[in-house]
C-alpha atoms as one frame of an Amber mdcrd trajectory, in Angstrom:
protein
   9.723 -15.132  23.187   9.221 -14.605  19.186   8.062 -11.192  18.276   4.535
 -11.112  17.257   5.815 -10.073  13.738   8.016 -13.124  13.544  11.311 -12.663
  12.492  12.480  -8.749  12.178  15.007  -8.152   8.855  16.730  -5.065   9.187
  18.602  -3.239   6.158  20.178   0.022   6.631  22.480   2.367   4.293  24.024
   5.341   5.853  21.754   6.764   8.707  19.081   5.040   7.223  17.301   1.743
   8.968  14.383  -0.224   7.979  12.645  -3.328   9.155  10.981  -5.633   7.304
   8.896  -8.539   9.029   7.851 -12.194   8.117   5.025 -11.746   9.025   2.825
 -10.282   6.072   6.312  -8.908   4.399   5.601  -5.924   5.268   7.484  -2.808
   6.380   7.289  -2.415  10.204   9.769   0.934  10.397  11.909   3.423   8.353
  13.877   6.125   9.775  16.536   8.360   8.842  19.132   9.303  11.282  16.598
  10.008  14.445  13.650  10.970  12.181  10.690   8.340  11.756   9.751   8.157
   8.088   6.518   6.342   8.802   4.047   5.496  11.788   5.521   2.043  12.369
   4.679  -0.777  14.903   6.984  -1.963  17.639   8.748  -5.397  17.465   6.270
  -6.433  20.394   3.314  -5.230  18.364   1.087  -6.704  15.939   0.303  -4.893
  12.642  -2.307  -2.595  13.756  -4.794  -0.469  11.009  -2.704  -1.817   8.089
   0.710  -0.345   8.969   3.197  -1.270   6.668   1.454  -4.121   5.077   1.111
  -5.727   1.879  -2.041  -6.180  -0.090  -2.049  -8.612  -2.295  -3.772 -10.607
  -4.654  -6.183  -7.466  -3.772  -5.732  -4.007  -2.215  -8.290  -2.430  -0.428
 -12.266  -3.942  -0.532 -14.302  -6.115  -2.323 -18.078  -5.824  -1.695 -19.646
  -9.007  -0.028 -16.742 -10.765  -1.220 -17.327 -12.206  -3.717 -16.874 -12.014
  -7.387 -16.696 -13.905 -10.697 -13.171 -14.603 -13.133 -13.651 -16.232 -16.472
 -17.483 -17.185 -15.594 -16.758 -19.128 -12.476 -18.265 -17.525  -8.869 -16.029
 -17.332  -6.099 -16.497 -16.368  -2.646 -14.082 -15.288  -0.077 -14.053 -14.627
   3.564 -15.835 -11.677   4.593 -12.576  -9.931   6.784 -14.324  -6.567   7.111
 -17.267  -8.167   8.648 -18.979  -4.880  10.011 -19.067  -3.641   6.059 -19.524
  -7.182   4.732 -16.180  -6.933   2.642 -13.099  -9.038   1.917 -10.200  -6.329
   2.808  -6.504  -5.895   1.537  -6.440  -9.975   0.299  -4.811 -12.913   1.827
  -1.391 -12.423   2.779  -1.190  -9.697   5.980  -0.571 -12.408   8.478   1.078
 -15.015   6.283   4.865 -16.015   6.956   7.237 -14.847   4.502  11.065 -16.049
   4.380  14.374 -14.171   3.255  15.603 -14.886   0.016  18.234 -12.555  -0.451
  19.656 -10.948   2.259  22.578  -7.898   1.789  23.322  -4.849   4.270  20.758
  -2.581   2.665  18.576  -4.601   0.525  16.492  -7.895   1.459  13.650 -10.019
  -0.592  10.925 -11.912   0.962   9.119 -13.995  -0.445   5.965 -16.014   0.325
   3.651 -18.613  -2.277  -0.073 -17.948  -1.900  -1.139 -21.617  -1.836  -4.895
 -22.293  -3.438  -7.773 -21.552  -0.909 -11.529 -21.127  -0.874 -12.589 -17.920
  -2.655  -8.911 -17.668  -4.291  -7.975 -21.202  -6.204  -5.022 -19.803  -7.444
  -0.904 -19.901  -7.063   1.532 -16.961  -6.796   4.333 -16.816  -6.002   5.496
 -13.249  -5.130   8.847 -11.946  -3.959   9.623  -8.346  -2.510  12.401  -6.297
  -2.902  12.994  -3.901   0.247  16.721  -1.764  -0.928  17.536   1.368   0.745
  20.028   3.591  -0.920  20.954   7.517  -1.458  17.141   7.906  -2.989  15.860
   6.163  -0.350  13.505   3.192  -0.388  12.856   1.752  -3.451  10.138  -0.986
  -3.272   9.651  -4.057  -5.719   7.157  -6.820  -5.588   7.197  -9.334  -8.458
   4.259 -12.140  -8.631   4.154 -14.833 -11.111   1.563 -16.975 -11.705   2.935
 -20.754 -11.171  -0.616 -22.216 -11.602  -2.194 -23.666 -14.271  -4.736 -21.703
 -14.921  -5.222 -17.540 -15.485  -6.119 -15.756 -12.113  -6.913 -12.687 -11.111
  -4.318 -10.516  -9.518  -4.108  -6.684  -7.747  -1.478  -5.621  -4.840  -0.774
  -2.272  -2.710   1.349  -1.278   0.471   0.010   0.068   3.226   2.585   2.764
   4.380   1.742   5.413   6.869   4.128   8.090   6.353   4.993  10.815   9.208
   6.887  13.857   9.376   7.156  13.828  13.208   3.936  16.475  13.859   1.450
  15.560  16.466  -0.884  14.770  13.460  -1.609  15.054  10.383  -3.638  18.520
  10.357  -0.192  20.218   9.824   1.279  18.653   7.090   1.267  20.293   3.254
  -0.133  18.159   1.422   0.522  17.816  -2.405  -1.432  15.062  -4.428  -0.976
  14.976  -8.006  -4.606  13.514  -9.040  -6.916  14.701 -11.522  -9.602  12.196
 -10.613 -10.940  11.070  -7.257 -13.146   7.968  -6.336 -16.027   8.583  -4.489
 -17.593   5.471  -1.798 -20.395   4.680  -0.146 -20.359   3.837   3.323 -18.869
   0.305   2.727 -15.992   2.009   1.332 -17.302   0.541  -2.552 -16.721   2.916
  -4.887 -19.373   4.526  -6.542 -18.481   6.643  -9.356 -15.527   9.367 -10.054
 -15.587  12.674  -9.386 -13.211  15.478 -10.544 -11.210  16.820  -8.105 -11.139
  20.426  -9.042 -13.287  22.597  -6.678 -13.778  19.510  -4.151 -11.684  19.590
  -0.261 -10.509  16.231  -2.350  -8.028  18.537  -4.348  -4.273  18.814  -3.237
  -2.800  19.480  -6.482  -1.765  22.987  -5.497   0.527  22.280  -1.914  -2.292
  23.066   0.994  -2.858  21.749   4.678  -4.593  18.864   5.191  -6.156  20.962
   8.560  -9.204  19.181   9.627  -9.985  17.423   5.841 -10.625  13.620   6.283
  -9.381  11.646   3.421 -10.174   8.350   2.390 -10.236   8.366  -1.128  -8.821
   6.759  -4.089  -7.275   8.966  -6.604  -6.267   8.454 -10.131  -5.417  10.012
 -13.247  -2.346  10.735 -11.479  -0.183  13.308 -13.315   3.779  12.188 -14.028
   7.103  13.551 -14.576   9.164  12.046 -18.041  10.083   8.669 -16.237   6.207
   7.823 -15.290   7.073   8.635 -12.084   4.097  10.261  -9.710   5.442  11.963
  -6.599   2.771  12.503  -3.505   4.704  14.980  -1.589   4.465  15.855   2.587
   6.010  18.567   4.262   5.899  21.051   7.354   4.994  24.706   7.210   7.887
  25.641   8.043   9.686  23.443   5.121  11.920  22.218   7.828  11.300  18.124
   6.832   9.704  17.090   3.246   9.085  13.568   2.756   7.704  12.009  -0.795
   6.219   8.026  -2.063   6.011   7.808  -5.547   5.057   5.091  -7.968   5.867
   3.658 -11.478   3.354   3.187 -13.928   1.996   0.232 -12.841  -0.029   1.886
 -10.317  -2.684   3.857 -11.614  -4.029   4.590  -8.221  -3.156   6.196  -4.815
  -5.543   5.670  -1.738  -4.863   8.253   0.658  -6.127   8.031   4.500  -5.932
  10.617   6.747  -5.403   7.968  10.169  -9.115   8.792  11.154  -9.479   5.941
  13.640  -8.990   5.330  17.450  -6.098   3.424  16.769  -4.164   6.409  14.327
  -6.048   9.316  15.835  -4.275  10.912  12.777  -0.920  10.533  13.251  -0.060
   9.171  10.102  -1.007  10.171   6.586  -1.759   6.475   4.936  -0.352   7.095
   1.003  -1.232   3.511  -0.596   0.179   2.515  -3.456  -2.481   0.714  -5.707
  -2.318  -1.471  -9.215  -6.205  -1.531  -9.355  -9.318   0.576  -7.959 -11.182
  -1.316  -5.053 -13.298  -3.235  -5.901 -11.453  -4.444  -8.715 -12.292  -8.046
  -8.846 -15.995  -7.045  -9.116 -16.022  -3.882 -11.727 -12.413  -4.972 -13.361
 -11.052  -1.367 -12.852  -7.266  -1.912 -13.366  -7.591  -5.554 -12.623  -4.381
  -7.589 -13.874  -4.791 -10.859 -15.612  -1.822 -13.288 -15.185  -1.834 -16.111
 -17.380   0.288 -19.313 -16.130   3.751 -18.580 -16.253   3.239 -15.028 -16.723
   4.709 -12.588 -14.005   4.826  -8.782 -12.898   6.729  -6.159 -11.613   5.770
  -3.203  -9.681   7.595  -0.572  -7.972   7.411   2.035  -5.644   9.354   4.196
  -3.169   9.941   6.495  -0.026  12.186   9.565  -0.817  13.022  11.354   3.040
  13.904  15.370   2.084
């Protein structure tokens, strides 16, 4: 009987393993030696509350959705019916094949074909490569359409340092700017995060603080690189995603849900706010032809 991931492609380097899946693309486990990196699914699971998916053209939500590109209205399927909003785009239960295949690397690609709402075509390959930094992450999409389109992608990585829950882990985010929602999850407006429970820049608990906030202005070291580092009190296990400059945004979740019940600590990579195809807010244009590159990683301590 087929997994309900389809087909499972494992890379590994050293004591490291990960498993990437056809269906979505997305990353369904990483460990190190005995050590879960993130809250994965099982190969008889189904992707449950995101894990390890990819969201593409669009991360996160887009109110009622629907939205506008180069004057013309479009209207996609509502996939967050209970807030009315089209969530995390098009391609979480899509197939995706192997293109390249080595002992610690694979890339899967996957062409989003023209569809109501989205009458556009991508093609978009991802890089999965595990070496002595750890997991290095690269998702190319060009634009093999004929006409300019709108485009935004994220991962959907809940990471884990082996604690019960989150509550315990020290938390360091980076951010000078947070996004504040309404209870669609729409942002509303930006709020600095000094003197909010929204700031992590100095290394805290998360204790009983329930994130699910965007974050921005992101602060990086000389290679653009932003780190969002997780470790125990103890210092015992450290864990850290970080992200090029082509994502100018982190979404951070705190697993609040019945099916997380805070066991993960959801870091999300982002090129573009939520909400982007409405408001714009870090919203990629790709002309025909035109392609681009993102990256971001898992470093285990």
């Amino acid at each position: 009987m087929p997994s309900p991931s389809g087909e499972q492609f494992e890379i590994a380097f050293d004591d490291q393993r990960a498993v990437v899946v056809e269906v979505g693309g997305g990353l369904r486990s990483y460990s190190v030696g005995d050590r879960d990196v993130i809250e994965g699914f099982g190969a008889e699971e189904m992707s449950a509350a995101g894990r390890g998916q990819v969201l593409l053209p669009w991360p996160n939500r887009l109110q009622d959705g629907s939205y506008e590109f180069d004057g013309v209205p479009y209207q996609l399927a509502l996939t967050e019916p209970e807030h009315a909003n089209a969530i995390h785009g098009l391609v979480s239960w899509t197939s995706w094949q192997a293109r390249q295949r080595e002992p610690h690397r694979v890339v899967v690609g996957h062409v989003v074909h023209p569809q109501p709402g989205y009458p556009f075509t991508l093609d978009v390959a991802i890089e999965y490569e595990l070496s002595e930094e750890g997991l290095t992450v690269r998702t190319t999409a060009t634009n093999i359409g004929a006409a300019a389109c709108p485009y935004g992608c994220g991962a959907h990585p809940y990471l884990t340092l082996g604690t019960p829950t989150v509550d315990d882990i020290v938390l360091h985010v980076p951010a000078q700017t947070a996004l504040r929602s309404d209870e669609r999850g729409i942002p509303v407006g930006t709020v600095p995060v000094e003197g909010t429970e929204l700031d992590f820049r100095s290394a805290r608990r998360v204790a009983d603080t329930k994130l699910d906030n965007g974050y921005t202005d992101l602060d990086r070291d000389e290679a653009g690189a932003c780190r969002v580092t997780l470790g125990t009190a103890d210092g015992a296990a450290t864990l850290a995603l970080w992200v090029d400059e082509t994502y100018p945004y982190l979404m951070v979740f705190t697993g609040d849900r019945p099916d997380v019940q805070r066991r993960g600590l959801a870091v999300e990579p982002m090129t573009c706010a939520p909400n982007a195809f409405r408001t714009g807010d870090g919203l990629i244009r790709l002309e025909p032809g035109a392609a681009v590159t993102t990256v971001w990683g898992i470093a285990p301590g």
